[in-house]
PAVEX-504888 format. One record per residue (C-alpha): residue number from 1; x negated, y negated, z negated; residue in three letters. Coordinates in nm, 2 decimals. Last residue first. Layout:
! PAVEX-504888
+-----+--------+--------+--------+------+
: seq :     px :     py :     pz : type :
+-----+--------+--------+--------+------+
: NUM :      X :      Y :      Z :  ALA :
...
+-----+--------+--------+--------+------+
END
This chain:
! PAVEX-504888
+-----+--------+--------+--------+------+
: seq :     px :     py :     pz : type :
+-----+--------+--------+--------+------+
: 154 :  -6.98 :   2.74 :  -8.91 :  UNK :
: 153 :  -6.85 :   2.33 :  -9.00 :  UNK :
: 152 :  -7.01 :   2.06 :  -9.00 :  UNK :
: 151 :  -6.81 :   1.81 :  -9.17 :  UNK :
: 150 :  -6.96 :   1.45 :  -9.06 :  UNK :
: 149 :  -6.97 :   1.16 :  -9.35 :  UNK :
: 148 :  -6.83 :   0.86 :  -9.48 :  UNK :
: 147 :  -6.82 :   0.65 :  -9.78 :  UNK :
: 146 :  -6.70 :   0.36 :  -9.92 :  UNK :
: 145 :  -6.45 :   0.29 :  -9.66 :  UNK :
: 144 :  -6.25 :  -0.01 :  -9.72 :  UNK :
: 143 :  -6.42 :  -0.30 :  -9.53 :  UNK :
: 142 :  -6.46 :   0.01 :  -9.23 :  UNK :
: 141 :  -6.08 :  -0.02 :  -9.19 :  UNK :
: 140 :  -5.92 :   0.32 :  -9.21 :  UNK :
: 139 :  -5.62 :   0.40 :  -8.94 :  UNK :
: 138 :  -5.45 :   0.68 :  -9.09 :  UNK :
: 137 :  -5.25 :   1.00 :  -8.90 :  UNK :
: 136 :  -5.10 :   1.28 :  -9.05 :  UNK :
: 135 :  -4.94 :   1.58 :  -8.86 :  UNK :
: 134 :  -4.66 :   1.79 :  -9.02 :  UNK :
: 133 :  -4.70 :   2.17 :  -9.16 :  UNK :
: 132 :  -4.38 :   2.24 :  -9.28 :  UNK :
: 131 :  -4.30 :   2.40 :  -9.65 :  UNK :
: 130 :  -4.03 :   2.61 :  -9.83 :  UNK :
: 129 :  -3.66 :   2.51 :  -9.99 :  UNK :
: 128 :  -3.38 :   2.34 :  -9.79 :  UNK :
: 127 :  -3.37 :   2.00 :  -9.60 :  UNK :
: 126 :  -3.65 :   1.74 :  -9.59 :  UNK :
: 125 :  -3.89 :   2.06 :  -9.60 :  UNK :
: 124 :  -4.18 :   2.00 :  -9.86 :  UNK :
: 123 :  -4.52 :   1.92 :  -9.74 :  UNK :
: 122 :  -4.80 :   2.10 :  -9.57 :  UNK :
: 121 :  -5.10 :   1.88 :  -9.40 :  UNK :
: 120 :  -5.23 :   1.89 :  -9.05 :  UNK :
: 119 :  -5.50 :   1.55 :  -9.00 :  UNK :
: 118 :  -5.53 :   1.25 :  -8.78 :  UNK :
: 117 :  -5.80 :   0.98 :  -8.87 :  UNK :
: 116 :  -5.87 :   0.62 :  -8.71 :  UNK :
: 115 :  -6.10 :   0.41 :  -8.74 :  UNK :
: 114 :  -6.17 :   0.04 :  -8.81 :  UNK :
: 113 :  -6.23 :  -0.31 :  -8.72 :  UNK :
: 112 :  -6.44 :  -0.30 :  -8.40 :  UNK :
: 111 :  -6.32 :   0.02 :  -8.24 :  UNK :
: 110 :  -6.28 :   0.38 :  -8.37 :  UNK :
: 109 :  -6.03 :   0.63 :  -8.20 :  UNK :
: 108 :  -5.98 :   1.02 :  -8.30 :  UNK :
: 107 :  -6.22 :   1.08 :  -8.64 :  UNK :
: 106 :  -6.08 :   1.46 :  -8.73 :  UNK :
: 105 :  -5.92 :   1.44 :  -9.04 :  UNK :
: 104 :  -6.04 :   1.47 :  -9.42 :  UNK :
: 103 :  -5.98 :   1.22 :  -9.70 :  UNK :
: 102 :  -6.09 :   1.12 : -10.03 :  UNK :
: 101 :  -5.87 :   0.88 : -10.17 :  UNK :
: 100 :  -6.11 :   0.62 : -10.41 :  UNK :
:  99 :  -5.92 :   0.28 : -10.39 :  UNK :
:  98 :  -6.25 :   0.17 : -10.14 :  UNK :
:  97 :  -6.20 :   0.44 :  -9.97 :  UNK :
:  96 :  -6.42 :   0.81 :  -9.95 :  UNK :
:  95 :  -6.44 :   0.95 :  -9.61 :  UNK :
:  94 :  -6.45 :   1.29 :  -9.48 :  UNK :
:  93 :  -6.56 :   1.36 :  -9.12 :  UNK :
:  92 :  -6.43 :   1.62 :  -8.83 :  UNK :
:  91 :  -6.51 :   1.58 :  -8.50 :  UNK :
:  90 :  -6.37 :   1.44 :  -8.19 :  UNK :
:  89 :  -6.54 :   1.10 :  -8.21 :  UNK :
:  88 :  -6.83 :   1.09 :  -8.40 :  UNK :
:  87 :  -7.04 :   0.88 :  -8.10 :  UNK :
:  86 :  -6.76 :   0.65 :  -8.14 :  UNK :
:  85 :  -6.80 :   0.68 :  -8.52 :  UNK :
:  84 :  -7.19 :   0.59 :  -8.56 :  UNK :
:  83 :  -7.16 :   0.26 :  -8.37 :  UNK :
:  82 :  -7.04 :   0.13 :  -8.72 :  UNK :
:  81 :  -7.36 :   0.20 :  -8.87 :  UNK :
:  80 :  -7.39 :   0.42 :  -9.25 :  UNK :
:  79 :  -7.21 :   0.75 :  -9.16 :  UNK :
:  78 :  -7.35 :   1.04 :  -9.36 :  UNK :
:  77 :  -7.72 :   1.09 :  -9.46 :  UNK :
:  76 :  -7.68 :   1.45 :  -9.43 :  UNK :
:  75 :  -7.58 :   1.45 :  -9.12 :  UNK :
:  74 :  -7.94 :   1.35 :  -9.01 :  UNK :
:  73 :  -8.03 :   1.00 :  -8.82 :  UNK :
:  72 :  -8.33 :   1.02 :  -8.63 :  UNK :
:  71 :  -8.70 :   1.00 :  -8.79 :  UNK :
:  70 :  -8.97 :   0.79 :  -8.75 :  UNK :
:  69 :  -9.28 :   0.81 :  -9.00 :  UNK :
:  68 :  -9.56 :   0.55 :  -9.02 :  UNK :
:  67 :  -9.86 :   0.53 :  -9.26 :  UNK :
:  66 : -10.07 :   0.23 :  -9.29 :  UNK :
:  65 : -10.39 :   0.04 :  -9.34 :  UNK :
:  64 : -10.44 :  -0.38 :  -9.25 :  UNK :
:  63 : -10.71 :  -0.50 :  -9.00 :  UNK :
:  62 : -10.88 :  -0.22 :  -8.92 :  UNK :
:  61 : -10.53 :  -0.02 :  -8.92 :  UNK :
:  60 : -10.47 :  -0.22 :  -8.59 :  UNK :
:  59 : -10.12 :  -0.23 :  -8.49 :  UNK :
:  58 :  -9.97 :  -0.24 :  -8.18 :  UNK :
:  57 : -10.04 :   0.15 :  -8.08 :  UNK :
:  56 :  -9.84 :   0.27 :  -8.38 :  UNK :
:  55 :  -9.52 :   0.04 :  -8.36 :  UNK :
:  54 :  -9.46 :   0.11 :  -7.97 :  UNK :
:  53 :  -9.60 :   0.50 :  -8.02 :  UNK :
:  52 :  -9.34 :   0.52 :  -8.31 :  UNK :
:  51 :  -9.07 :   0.40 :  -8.13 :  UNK :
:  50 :  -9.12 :   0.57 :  -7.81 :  UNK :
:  49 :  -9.22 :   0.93 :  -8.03 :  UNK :
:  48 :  -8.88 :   0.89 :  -8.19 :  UNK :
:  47 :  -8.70 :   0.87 :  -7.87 :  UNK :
:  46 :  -8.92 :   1.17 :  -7.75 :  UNK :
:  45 :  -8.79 :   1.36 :  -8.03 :  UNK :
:  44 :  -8.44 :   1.33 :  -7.88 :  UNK :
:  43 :  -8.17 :   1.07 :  -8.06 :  UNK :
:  42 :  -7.80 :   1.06 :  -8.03 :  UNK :
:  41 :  -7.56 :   0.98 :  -7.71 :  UNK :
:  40 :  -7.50 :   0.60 :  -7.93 :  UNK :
:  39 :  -7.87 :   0.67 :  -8.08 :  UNK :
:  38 :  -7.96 :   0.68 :  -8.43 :  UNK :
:  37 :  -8.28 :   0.56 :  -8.59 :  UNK :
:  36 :  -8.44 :   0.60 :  -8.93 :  UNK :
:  35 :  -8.78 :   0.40 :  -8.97 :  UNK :
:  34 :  -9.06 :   0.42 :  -9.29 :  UNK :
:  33 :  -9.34 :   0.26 :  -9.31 :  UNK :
:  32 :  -9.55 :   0.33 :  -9.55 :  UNK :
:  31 :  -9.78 :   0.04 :  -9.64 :  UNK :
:  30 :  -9.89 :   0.07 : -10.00 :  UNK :
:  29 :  -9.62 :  -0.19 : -10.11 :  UNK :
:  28 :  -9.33 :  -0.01 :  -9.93 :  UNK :
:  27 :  -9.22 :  -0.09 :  -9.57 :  UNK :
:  26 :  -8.88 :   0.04 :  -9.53 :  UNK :
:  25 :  -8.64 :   0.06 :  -9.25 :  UNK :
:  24 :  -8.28 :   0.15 :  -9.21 :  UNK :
:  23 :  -8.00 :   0.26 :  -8.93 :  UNK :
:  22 :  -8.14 :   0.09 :  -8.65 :  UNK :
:  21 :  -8.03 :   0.14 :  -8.29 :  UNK :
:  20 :  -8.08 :   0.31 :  -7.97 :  UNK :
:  19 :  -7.84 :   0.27 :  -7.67 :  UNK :
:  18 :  -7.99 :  -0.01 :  -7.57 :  UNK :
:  17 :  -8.31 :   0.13 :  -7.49 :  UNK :
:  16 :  -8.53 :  -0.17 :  -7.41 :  UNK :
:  15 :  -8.43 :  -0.41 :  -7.69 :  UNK :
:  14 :  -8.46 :  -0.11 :  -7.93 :  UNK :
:  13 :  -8.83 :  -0.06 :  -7.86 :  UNK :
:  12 :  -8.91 :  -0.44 :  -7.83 :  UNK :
:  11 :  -8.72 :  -0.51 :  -8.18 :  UNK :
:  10 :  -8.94 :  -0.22 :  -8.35 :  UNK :
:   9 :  -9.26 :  -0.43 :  -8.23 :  UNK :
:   8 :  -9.08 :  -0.72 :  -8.36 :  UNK :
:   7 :  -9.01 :  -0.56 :  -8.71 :  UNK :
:   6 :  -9.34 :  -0.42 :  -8.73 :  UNK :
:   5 :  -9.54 :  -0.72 :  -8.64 :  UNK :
:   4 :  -9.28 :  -0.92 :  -8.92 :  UNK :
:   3 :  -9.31 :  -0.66 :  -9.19 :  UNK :
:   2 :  -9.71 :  -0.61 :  -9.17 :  UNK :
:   1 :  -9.76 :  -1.02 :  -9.19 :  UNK :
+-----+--------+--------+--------+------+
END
């Protein structure tokens, strides 16, 4: 009864601001709820403080007790929701395929299917001895990306 109030009064939050969406939710068995959103331009405090108020205010804790915490997606977590990338786009990730290459570019397109990657790497001159720094580029589908997450870099 819990899950299905919370997941509709989540639903109504998310309907109304488009540009938020779900990255997981858990209801344990003593009623802690816990929600991650991101957001497609990121997520503000007061986008978290919409959601919870929505849940929060719907629910009667006479009628069944809980806790509630809403938080926004951290770097941390690394890339778990397709409409991640776009908002990635520009910056630097590494992500782990499905025939375990670990790479490292900067994420420059993303669309339905997959992303794509472009990096500097040194390899051997075609002619003569020494090194030359050439650009890489990869298109990734998401079905073979294992992994992914934002470099932050200082």
């Amino acid at each position: 009864m819990l899950k299905e109030k919370v997941n509709t009064l989540l639903q109504e939050v998310l309907d109304e601001d488009q540009s938020l969406f779900l990255i997981s939710k858990e209801i344990t068995a003593g009623n802690k709820i816990v929600i991650v959103i991101d957001g497609d331009n990121g997520v503000t405090l007061s986008d978290c403080m919409k959601v919870s108020r929505n849940i929060e205010h719907n629910l009667d804790r006479e009628e069944e007790d809980f806790s509630l915490e809403v938080y926004s997606a951290g770097i941390s977590e690394g890339i778990t929701h397709i409409r991640q990338y776009k908002k990635n786009i520009g910056r630097t990730l590494e992500v782990i395929t499905t025939d375990n290459q670990k790479l490292e570019g900067t994420l420059v397109d993303t669309d339905d299917e997959k992303i794509k990657l472009q990096w500097k790497a040194r390899e051997p001159k075609p002619v003569g001895k020494g090194k030359i720094t050439v650009e890489k580029e990869q298109e990734i589908p998401y079905k073979d990306i294992i992994k992914a997450k934002v470099m932050v870099t200082f």
